[in-house]
Wavefront OBJ file of the C-alpha trace (Angstrom):
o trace
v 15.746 17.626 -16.650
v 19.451 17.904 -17.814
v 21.904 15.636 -19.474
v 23.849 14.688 -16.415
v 21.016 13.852 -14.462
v 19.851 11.175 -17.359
v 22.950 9.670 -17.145
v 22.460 5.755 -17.063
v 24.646 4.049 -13.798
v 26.148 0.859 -14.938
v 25.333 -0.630 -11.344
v 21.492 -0.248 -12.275
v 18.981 -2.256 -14.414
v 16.210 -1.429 -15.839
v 13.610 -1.983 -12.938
v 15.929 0.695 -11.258
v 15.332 3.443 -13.850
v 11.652 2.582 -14.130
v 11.308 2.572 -10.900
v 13.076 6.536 -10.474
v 10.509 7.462 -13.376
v 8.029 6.368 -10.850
v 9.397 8.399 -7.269
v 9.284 11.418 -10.173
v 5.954 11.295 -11.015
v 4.988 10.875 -7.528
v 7.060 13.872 -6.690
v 4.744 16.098 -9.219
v 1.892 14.922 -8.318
v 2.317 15.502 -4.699
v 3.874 18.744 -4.894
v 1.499 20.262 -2.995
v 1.347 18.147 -0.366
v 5.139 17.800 0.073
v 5.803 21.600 0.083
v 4.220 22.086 3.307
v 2.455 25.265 4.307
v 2.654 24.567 8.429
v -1.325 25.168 8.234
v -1.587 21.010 9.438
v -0.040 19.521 12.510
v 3.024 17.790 11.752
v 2.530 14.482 12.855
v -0.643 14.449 11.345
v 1.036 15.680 7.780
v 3.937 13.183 8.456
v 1.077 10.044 8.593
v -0.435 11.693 4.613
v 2.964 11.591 3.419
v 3.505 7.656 4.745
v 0.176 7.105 3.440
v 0.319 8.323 0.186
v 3.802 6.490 -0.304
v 2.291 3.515 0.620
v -0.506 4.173 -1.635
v 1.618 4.031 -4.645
v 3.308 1.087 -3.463
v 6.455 3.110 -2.663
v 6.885 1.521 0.845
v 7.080 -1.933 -0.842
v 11.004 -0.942 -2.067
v 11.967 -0.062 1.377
v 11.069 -3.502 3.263
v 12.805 -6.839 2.095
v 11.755 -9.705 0.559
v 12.502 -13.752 0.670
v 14.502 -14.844 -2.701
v 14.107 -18.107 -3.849
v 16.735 -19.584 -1.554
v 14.462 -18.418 1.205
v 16.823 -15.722 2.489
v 15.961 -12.369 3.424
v 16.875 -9.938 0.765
v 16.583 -6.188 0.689
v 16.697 -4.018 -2.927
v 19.411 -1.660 -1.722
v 19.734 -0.252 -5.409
v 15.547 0.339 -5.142
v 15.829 2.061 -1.391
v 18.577 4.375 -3.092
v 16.591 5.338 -5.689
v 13.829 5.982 -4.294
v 15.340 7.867 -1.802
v 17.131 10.145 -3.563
v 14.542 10.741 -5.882
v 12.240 11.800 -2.808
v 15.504 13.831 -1.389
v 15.783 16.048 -4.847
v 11.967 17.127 -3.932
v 11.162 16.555 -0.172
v 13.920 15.393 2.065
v 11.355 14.782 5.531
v 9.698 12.428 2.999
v 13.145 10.757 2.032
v 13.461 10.137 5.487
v 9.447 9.112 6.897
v 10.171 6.689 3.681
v 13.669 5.124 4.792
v 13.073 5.358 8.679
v 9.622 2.879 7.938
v 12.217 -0.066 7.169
v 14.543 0.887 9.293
v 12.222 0.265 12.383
v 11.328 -2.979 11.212
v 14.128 -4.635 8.942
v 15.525 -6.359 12.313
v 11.933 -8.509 12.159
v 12.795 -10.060 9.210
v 15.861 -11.578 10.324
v 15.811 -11.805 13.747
v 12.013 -11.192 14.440
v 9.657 -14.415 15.164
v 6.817 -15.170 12.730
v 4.410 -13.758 15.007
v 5.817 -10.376 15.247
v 6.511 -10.326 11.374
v 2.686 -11.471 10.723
v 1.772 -8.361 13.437
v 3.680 -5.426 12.046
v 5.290 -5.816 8.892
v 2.175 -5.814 6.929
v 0.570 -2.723 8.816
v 3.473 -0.826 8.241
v 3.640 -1.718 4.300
v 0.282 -0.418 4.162
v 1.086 2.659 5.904
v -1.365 2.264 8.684
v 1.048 1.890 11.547
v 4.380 3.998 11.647
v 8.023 2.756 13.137
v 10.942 4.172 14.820
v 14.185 3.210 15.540
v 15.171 4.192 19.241
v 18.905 3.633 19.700
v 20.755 7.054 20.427
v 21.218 8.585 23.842
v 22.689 11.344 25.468
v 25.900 10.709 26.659
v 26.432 7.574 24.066
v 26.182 8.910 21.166
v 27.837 7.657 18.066
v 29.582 4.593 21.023
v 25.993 2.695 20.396
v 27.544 -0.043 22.934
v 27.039 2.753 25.898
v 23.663 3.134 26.301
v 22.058 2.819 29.800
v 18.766 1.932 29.170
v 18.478 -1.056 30.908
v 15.802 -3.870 30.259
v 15.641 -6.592 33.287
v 13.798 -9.912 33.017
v 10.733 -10.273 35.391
v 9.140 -13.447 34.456
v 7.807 -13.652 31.328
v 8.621 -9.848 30.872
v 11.319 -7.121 30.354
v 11.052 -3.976 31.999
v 12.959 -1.383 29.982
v 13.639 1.663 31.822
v 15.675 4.188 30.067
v 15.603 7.772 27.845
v 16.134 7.617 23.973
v 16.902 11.450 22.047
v 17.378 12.316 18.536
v 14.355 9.407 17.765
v 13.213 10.176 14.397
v 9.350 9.241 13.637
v 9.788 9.504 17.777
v 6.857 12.376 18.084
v 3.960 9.919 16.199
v 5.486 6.171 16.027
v 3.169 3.241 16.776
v 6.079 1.030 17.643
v 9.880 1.393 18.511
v 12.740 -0.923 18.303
v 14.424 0.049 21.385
v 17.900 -1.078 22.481
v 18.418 -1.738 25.757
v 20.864 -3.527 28.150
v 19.752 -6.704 29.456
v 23.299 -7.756 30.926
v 26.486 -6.567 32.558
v 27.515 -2.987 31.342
v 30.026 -2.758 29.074
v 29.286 -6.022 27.115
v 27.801 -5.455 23.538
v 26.379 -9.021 24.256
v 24.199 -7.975 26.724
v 22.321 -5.306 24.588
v 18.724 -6.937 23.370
v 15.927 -5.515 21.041
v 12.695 -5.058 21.955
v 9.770 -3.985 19.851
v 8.080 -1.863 22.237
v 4.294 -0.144 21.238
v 3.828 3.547 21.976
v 0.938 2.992 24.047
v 2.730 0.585 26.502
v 2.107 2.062 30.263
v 5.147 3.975 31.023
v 6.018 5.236 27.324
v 6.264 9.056 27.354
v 7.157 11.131 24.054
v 8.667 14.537 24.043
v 8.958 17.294 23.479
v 10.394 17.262 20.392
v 13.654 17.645 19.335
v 14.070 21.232 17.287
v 16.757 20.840 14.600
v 17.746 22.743 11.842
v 16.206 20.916 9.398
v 13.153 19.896 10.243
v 13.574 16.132 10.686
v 10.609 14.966 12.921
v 13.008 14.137 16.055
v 11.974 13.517 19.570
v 12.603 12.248 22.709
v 11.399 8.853 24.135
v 10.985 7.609 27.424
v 10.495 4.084 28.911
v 9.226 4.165 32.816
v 9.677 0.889 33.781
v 7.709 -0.444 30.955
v 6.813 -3.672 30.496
v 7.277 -5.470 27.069
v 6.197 -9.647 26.609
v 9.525 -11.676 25.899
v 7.840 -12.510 22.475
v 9.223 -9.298 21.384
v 12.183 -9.665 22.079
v 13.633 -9.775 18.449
v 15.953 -12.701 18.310
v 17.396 -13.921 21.362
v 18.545 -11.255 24.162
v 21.839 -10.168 23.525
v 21.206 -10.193 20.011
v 20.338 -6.196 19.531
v 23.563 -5.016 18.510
v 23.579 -7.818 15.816
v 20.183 -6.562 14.695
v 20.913 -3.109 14.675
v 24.217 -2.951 13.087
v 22.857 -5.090 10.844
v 20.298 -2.269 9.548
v 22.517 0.506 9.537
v 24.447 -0.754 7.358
v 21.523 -1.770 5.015
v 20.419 1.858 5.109
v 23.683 3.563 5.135
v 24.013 3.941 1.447
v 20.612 5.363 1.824
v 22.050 8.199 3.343
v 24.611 9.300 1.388
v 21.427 8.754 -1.815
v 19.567 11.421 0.191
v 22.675 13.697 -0.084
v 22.966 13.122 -4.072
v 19.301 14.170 -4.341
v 20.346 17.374 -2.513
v 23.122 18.155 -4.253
v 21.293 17.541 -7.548
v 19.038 19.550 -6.643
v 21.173 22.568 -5.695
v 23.170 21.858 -8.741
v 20.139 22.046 -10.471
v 18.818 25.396 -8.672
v 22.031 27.170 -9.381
v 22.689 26.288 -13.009
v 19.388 28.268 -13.230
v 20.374 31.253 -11.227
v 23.599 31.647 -12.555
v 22.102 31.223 -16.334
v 19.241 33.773 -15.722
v 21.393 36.516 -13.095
v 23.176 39.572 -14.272
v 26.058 40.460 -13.145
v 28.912 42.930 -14.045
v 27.557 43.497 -17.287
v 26.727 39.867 -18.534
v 25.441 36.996 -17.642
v 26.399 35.747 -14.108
v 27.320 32.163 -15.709
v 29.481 33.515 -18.589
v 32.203 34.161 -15.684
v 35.382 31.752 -15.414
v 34.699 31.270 -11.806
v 31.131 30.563 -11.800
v 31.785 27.837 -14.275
v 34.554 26.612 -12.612
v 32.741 25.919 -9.108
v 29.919 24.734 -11.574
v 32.121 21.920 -13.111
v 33.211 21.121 -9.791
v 29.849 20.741 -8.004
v 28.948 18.401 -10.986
v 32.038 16.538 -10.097
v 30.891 16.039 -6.564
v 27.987 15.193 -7.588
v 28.885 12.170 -9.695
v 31.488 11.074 -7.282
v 29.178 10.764 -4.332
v 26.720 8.889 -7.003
v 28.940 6.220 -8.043
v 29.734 5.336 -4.553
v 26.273 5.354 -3.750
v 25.220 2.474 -6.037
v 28.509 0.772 -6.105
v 27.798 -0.170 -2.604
v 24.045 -1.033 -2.847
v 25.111 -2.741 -6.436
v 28.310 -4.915 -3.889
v 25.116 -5.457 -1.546
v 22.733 -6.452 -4.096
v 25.050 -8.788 -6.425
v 28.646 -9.579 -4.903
v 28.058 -9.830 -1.167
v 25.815 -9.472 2.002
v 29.230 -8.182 3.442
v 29.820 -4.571 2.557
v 29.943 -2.728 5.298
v 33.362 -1.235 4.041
v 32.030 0.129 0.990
v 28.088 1.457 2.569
v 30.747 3.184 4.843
v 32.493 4.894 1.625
v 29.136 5.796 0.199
v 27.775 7.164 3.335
v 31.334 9.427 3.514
v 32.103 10.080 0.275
v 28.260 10.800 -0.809
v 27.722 13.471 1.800
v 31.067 15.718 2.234
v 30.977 15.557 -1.129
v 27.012 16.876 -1.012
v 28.359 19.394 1.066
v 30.806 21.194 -0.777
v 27.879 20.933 -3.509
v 25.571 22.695 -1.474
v 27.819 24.995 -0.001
v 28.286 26.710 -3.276
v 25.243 26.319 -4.470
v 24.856 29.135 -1.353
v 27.915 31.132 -1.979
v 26.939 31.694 -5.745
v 22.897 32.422 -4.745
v 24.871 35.265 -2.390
v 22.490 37.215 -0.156
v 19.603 35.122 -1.536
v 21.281 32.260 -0.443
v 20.956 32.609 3.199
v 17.502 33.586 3.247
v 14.667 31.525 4.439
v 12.432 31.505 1.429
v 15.681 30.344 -0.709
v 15.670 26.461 -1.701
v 19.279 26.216 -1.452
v 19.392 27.747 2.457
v 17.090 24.462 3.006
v 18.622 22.311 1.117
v 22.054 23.489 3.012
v 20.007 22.825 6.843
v 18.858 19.051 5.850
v 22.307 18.067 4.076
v 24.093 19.175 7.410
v 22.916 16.738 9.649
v 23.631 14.063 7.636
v 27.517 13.585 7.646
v 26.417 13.098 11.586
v 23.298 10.919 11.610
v 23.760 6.890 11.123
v 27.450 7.409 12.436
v 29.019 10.576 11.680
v 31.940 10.610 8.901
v 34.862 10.343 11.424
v 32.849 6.609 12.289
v 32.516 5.674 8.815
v 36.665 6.439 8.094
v 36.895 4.044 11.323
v 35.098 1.159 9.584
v 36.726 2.243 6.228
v 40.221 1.684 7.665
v 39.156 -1.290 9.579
v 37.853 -3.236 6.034
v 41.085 -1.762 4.452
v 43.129 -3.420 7.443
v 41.231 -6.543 7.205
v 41.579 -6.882 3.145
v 45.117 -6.328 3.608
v 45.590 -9.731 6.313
v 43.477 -11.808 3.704
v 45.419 -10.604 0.750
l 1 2 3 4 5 6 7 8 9 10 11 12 13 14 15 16 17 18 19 20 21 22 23 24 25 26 27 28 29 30 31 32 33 34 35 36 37 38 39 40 41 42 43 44 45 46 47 48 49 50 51 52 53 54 55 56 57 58 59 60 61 62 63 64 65 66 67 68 69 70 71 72 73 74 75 76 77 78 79 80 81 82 83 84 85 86 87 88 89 90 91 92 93 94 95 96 97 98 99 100 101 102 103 104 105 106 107 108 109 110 111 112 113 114 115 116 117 118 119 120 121 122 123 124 125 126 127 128 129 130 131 132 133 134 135 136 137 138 139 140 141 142 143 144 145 146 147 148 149 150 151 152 153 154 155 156 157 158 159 160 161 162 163 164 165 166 167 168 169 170 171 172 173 174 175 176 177 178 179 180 181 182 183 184 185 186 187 188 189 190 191 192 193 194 195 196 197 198 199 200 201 202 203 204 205 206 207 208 209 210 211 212 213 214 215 216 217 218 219 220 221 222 223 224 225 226 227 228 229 230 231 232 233 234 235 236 237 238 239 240 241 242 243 244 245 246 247 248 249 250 251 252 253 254 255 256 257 258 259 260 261 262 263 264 265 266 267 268 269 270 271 272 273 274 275 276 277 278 279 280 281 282 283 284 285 286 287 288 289 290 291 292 293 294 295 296 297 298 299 300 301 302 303 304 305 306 307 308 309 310 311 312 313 314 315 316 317 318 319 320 321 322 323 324 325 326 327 328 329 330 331 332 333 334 335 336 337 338 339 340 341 342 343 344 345 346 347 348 349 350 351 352 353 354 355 356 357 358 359 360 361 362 363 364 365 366 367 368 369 370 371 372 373 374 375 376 377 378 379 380 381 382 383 384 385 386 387 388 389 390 391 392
């Protein structure tokens, strides 16, 4: 391990750094099971990965806690380190790690006791897995314009709708599904429902083939009919919930993206270190060193914002949606440029199949899209900047 990645971030204690020895050591002893062969069925290798995550009590740093005021908490410094730790090795289990709160942080703030006492613990354990089905064809990063529609029927909802891009969506027990319960158009008309897989009318598939592997599907709901004790919160309340977890796992993302980049910074500094090239060493040349000093650059910028906006969530304020935009942005185009020449410097070998760096370039991609793409994060960026400015 180098010097830059031992660096100590002011915005983390202690816990925080014992904690990323921890995701490490899990990382080598798993090796084998996260650099998968394609001998197992996916879904069933996804649910070995969950478990063994949840085995080492991984799974706990992902869910959130009551503090002693009785308010629900979340870590966001221990979800970002842990998921870029799991990123630098095995980005699908960066994501079957983050995507297990996101499908059930809503419960804990919205949820009622009885659905928190039914799936929270399951989950934990890594005996039931979640998914988070919000995205839809034509709505796409406009959450407000889905058309899945969800219409009381006594003591009911029938939610009838199709859900794409649905990560976990192939093998999820359980989804939180927005759907419209109201007039179209109104965000207060959209509801969440926590809807089993193996309601009547809940159809999976096929799955959704993307460039880098992601477990993605799609989901439909045939008129299916979900109790309204899970509803979570009170109908009209699912935009509330949902926003509300994006932007508890946004810095997430752009983590994921510093564990790539590290990674390909890491990968390169050995290529160009043991390469020959025009008579000397391929990392003795001006050029290479330059694009090697400013990967590293890239890579601590999109680090600091990382943890300075899980450290703002953590410590200064439950309102921070300004700076897990920033982290989110800055965290992955900077990850891209990162990987990008990671490619360009591996040359031929960089665009082959068998190369780390032509993977890590197909599961950073997706990301400055994913959990609002970056031209949606600069629209919440300049609406906090806007808003700081009328207070100020």
């Amino acid at each position: 391990m180098t010097t830059w990645q031992l660096a100590e971030l002011p915005f983390l204690e202690e816990r925080h750094r014992h904690l990323a020895g921890r995701v490490a050591l899990w990382c080598e002893a798993n090796r084998a099971l996260l650099q998968r062969d394609g001998s197992e069925d996916f879904a069933r290798h996804c649910r070995k990965v969950v478990a063994r995550l949840a085995g080492a009590g991984l799974l706990d740093h992902v869910l959130p806690f009551c503090d002693a005021d009785g308010q629900v908490r979340f870590d966001l410094r221990a979800i970002c380190v842990v998921r870029e730790g799991l990123a630098y090795e095995s980005n699908l289990a960066a994501s079957l790690f983050v995507i297990q709160g996101m499908g059930l942080s809503p419960l804990f703030r919205f949820g009622s006791t009885a659905l928190r006492e039914s799936y929270i613990d399951r989950a934990r354990r890594g005996e039931a897995i979640g998914a988070i089905a919000v995205s839809e064809m034509q709505g796409a990063s406009d959450v407000a314009a889905l058309t899945t529609s969800a219409t009381r029927d006594g003591d009911s909802f029938v939610i009838h709708g199709e859900k794409v891009w649905i990560a976990n969506g192939g093998f999820a027990d359980h989804y939180l599904v927005l759907a419209r319960s109201g007039d179209a158009g109104d965000k207060r008309s959209i509801s969440a429902f926590l809807v089993d897989a193996g309601l009547p009318g809940v159809a999976v598939g096929p799955d959704v083939q993307m460039i880098d592997h992601c477990p993605l599907a799609k989901v439909s709901f045939d008129h299916v009919r979900v109790p309204v004790s899970h509803v979570i919160g009170a109908p009209g309340d699912g935009m509330r919930a949902a926003m509300a977890g994006f932007d508890v796992f946004r810095p997430s993302v752009g983590a994921a993206a510093v564990g790539l980049a590290k990674r390909a910074l890491a990968e390169t500094v050995t290529r160009t270190k043991t390469r020959d090239i025009f008579g000397g060493r391929m990392s003795e040349l001006d050029g290479v060193q330059a694009c090697l000093a400013d990967m590293l650059a890239d890579v601590e910028s999109g680090t600091m914002a990382v943890y300075r906006a899980a450290w703002t969530g953590d410590v200064i304020s439950d309102r921070y949606s300004t700076e897990a935009a920033l982290a989110k942005l800055v965290a992955t185009e900077a990850a891209q440029r990162v990987v990008d020449s990671a490619v360009q410097l591996f040359g031929a070998a960089g665009v082959s199949r068998d190369c780390v760096v032509e993977r890590l370039y197909r599961e950073l991609r997706p990301m400055r899209i994913y959990e609002g793409a970056s031209e949606i994060q600069k629209k919440i960026i300049a609406r906090g900047i806007l808003r700081s400015g009328e207070r100020s």
